[in-house]
N, C-alpha and C positions, 0 to 999 in steps of 0.2 A: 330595323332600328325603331320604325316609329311602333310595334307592336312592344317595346320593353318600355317605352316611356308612359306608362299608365299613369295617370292623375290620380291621386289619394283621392276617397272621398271624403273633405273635413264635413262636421257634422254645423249643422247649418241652423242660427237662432232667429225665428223669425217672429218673435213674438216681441212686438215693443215695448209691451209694459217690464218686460222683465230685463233691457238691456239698460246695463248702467256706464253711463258717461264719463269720465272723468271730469275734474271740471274745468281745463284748459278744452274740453270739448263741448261742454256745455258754452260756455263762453261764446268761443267760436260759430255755433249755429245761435245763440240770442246777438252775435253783430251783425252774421246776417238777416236775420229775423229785423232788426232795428232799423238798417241801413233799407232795406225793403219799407217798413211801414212809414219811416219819414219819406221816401220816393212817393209812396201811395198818398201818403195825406198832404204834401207838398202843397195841393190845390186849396184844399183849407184855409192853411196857411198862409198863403198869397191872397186866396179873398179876405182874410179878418186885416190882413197887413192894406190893403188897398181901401179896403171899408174905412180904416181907422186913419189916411191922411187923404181921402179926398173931399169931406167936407167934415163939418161941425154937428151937422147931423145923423149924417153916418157913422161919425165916429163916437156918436151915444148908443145909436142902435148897435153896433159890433161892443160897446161895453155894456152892452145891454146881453145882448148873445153870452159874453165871457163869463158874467155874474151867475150864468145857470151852474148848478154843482156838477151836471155832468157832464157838461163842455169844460170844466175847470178840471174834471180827474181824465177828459180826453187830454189835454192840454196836458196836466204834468204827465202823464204816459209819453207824450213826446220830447217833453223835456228831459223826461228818462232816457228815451232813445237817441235823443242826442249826446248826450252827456255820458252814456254807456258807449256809443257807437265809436263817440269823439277818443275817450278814455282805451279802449280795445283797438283801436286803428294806432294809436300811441305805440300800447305793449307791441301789437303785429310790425312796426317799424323797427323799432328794436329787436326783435326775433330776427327780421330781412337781414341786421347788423350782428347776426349773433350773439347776440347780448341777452341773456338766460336763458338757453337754450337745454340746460339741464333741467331735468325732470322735477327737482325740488325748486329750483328757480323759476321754472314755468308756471308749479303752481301755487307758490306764494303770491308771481305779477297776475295771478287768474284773480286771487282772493284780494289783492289789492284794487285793481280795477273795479270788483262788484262794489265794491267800499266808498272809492271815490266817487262813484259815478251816483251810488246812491248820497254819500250825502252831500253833492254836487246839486245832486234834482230836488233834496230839501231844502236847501239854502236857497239857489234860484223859484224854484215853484214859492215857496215863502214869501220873498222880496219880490216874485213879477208878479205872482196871484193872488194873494190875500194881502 
């Protein structure tokens, strides 16, 4: 018996640049990707937040820190990733409920999500950083 059950060989792509994603899959690894860089910069986070209410003077030097331009495009990077993360954890709770679990419903709530989220993190980065 086990001499008849021979495995197919499928032909096997291992070259990354040439595999294409969908974009309910793309999605799916940038909320992991998100949900990872906000766990990693968390620490940041918590020191600009503790900087900014333990005295008067720290909380010029952390607005001092934030005014740099590239602690302000770190910053909205993670206002992305929250706003992406938050937005994609939404559509994934509804999938859990079966709610567009068709193939054209999945990836309209894909292209919806990259939408909100972006101009979720314009509006917020707008109104918190400049």
């Amino acid at each position: 018996m086990a001499e008849m059950a021979i495995k197919k060989k499928r032909p096997k792509n291992l070259d990354l640049p040439t595999i294409r994603l969908p974009l309910p899959g793309i999605l799916s690894i940038i909320h992991r990707i998100s949900g990872a860089g906000l766990f990693l910069l968390l620490p940041f986070l918590l020191w600009l937040f503790q900087g900014s209410l333990t005295s008067p003077e720290t909380f010029a030097s952390v607005k001092g820190v934030v005014a740099h331009p590239l602690v302000k495009i770190v910053l909205l990077g993670l206002i992305w990733f929250y706003m992406h993360h938050f937005c994609a954890g939404i559509r994934y709770l509804l999938l859990d409920l079966h709610k567009g679990i068709e193939l054209e419903a999945a990836r309209l709530s894909s292209k919806v999500v990259f939408a909100v989220s972006i101009a979720l993190t314009l509006i917020v980065g707008a109104k918190v950083l400049w």
